[in-house]
Steps between C-alpha positions, in 0.01 A plus 500: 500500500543832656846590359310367131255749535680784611744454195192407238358835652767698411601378185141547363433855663841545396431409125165671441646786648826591360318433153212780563782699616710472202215603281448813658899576489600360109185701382589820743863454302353489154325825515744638633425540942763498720517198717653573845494166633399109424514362820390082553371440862444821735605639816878572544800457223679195502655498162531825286635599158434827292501473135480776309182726641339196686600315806467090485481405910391150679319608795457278838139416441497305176106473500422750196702826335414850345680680274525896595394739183629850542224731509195296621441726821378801324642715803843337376764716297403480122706467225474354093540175662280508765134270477254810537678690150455185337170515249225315638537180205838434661365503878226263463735286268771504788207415768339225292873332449461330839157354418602379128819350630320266765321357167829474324687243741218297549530458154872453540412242738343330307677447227792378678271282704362355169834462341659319772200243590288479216160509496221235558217482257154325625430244209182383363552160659351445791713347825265456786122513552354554829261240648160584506542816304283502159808375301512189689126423455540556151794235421761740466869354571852579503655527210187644324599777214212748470444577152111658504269696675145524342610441187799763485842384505738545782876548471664578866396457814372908492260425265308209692450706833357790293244266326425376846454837615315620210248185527400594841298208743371322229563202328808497219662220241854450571658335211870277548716324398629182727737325410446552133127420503246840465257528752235716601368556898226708635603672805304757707722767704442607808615804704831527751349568815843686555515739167148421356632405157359261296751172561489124376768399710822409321848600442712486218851384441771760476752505247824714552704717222788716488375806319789710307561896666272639226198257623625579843482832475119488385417304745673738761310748367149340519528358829559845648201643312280232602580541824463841491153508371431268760631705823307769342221360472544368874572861619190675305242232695650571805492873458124438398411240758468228298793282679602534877836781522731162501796711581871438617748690645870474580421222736344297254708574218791403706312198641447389161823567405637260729281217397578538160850528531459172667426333160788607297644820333258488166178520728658770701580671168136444388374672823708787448349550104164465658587750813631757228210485248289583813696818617538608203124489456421625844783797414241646253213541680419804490560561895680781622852422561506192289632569187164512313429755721777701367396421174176679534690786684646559223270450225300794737786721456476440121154583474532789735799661308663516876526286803298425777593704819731404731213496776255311287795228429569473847082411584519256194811345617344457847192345406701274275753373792166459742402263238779299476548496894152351506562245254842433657301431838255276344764279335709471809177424688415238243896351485459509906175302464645251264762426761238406754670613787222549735 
């Protein structure tokens, strides 16, 4: 189990890593920055190769990268290839690389994920009803197809938990078909003690397809964006207060790691599109050091007509890594907590 997670760890760290990193260096090489070095792993060289201006090197540790633009320490030599003579459009386009590449391979993920296993569709038929739960009481059975709610037709399985959303605690007319005989049921929802969402309690059949790479691809696409709009969501209420600061740091992440890698290489693949979508999200805050913090650097400079001073960057930069030390110490207490070791 041990061995798992260490190796789950580093492949995923690994993964989301080298892909911010590239996006910084392929977009530091379009517009025209020299790139010194794209290292994957840190501390000493173990492998090295130079190729043309940049170096390629395997380091020892294999838990992350960076890639080394020439001209990023303004106290640094500057040339016509260096970062800081680069116009301020191709600086924040090189920064937010990193960011827009940890949504690309989720969706990458994906759609590989998708091609190779299919997907499985909830149906309209119904496959199980809980005892006791409003269903039940009503007469609803296995095999059931849903075909109405109030009146208004239902065609997939979407539609039906909207209309039991949308009708609230009251009482609603469920129209089916069973066995080829319409019939009509009143049921009265009730709320999940656990999510407090309206629920009748039953679940439907699944049926499974093989969508073509086109379909695939679509799919790839909207599953990242939903879950996107999701984690931000999650991350605005907890920057509010409206949900606890449910936070996890390397610990956890390689905790989890190891328990998913325990299921097979597609959830372990599915954990790593999730574990990108939310660094690249948490990349653009618009924290000091983070790359959204950059961002906004930058977009000062713009405004300005010259950059910030090299003392002002410095106090920004500071309160922006006291931040993330304080978040970093509240998600290892947290992971540390989880482990229930005292």
């Amino acid at each position: 189990m041990f061995s798992t997670t260490i190796i789950a760890t580093i492949f995923v760290i690994g993964l989301l890593v080298v892909f911010h990193e590239f996006g910084h260096f392929i977009t530091a090489k379009s517009v025209g920055m020299r790139v010194n070095e794209f290292a994957v792993g840190f501390g000493p060289q173990v492998v090295s190769h130079r190729h043309g201006e940049t170096v390629y090197s395997l380091r020892a540790f294999p838990l992350g990268g960076f890639v080394k633009i020439a001209g990023m320490d303004p106290d640094e030599e500057q040339d016509e290839k260096s970062y800081q003579t680069k116009p301020i459009w191709a600086r924040m386009l090189v920064i937010a690389a990193g960011s827009l590449m940890n949504f690309i391979l989720p969706v990458l993920l994906f759609f590989f994920i998708i091609l190779a296993t299919g997907i499985d569709t909830p149906t309209t038929t119904i496959a199980n009803v809980l005892e006791d739960s409003p269903a039940a009481q009503a007469g609803l059975q296995p095999g059931d197809r849903i075909t109405m709610v109030n009146g208004a037709p239902i065609g997939n399985w979407q539609q039906f938990v909207a209309a039991i959303q949308a009708n609230g605690d009251g009482r609603m007319t469920i129209g089916l078909d069973r066995n080829g005989s319409p019939q009509q049921m009143i049921i009265t929802p009730q709320p999940d003690p656990k999510t407090n969402r309206q629920i009748i309690g039953v679940a439907s059949e699944v049926a499974h397809y093989q969508p073509g790479p086109g379909e695939a691809a679509t799919l790839a696409v909207q599953q990242t964006y939903m879950i996107a709009t999701t984690m931000l969501s999650g991350i605005g209420q907890m920057i509010t207060g409206k949900a606890p600061a449910d936070v996890a740091g390397p610990i956890g992440v390689a905790q989890m790691a190891g328990q998913v890698a325990q299921l097979g290489i597609v959830p372990l693949l599915k954990f790593a599109a999730f574990l990108s979508i939310n660094l690249g999200l948490i990349n653009l805050l618009p924290v000091p050091v983070l790359d959204g913090g950059h961002i906004v650097t930058l977009a000062v400079e713009g405004i300005r007509g010259k950059p910030l001073s090299r003392d002002k960057l410095q106090w920004i930069q500071l309160v922006g890594f006291t931040l993330l030390m304080l978040l970093f110490l509240l998600a290892t207490y947290k992971d540390i907590s989880r482990l229930k070791l005292f």
